[in-house]
C-alpha positions, 0 to 999 in steps of 0.5 A: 410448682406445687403451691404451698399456701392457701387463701380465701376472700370475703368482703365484710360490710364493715370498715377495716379499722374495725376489723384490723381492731378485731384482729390486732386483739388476741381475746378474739381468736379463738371465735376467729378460729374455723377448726375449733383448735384454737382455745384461748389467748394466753396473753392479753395485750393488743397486737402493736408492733412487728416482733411481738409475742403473744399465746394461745392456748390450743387442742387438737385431738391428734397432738399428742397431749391434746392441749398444747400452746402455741407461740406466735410471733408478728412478722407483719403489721400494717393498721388497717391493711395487713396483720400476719404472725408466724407460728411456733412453740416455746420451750420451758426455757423461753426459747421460741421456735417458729416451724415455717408456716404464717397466717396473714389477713390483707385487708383491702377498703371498698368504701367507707364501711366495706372491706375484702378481706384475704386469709393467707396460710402459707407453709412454704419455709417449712423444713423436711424434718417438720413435713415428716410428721406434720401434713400441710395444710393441717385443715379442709379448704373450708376451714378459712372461709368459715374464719373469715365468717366468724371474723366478719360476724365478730367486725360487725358487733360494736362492742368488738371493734 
């Protein structure tokens, strides 16, 4: 059997409510990011609910209009443990489709200001017609360690958390 995600783990020296406040904003993804393809939130709000939608402005330089936008849809959110969101796109519509893949956060309290934090990527519903065009995962392995570094820098400033 092939494994079809991919995680990593860092233990931050911060509390995870500090970190799950961090995460729940969608202002901060873009410095989260460890590719650099996320831009920017197009949409403001703090995460607070399962089923909530929020943006995010992105670019890849193989997209094929460079910037595009992604859909985002929370499916997981449990204060301060777990947060994940599956990805898709909207259409002009509003129509949302989500292609298969998620990116979930556990994170696991070591003590009062201590976290361990694991950055899960997994791909595993994505259909054939999607796995035709798109190579999964879209990234180096080094891409969730450097988020997790960016998220542990970010948790760490009082005026982030």
């Amino acid at each position: 059997m092939v494994e079809e995600n991919v995680s990593a783990t860092l233990v931050f020296s911060v509390p995870a409510a500090r970190v799950f406040a961090v995460l729940a904003d969608p202002t901060t993804h873009a410095s989260i990011d460890g590719t650099g393809w996320v831009q920017q939130s197009a949409d403001q709000a703090p995460l607070t609910e399962v089923g909530q939608i929020f943006r995010m402005d992105m670019h890849h330089p193989n997209h094929p209009n460079g910037g595009y936008r992604t859909a985002n849809k929370v499916h997981v959110l449990d204060p301060p443990r777990a947060i994940g969101w599956f990805t898709g796109t909207e259409d002009d519509d509003g129509r949302l489709e989500f292609g298969g893949w998620f990116w979930r956060y556990d994170l696991a309290p070591r003590g009062p200001s201590e976290t361990e934090v694991t950055l899960t990527y997994d791909w595993s519903a994505v259909p054939p017609s999607i796995r035709e065009y798109l190579t999964f995962p879209p990234f180096g392995p080094e891409h969730l360690i450097n988020s997790l570094h960016h998220l542990a820098e970010l948790s760490a400033d009082p005026s982030k958390g």
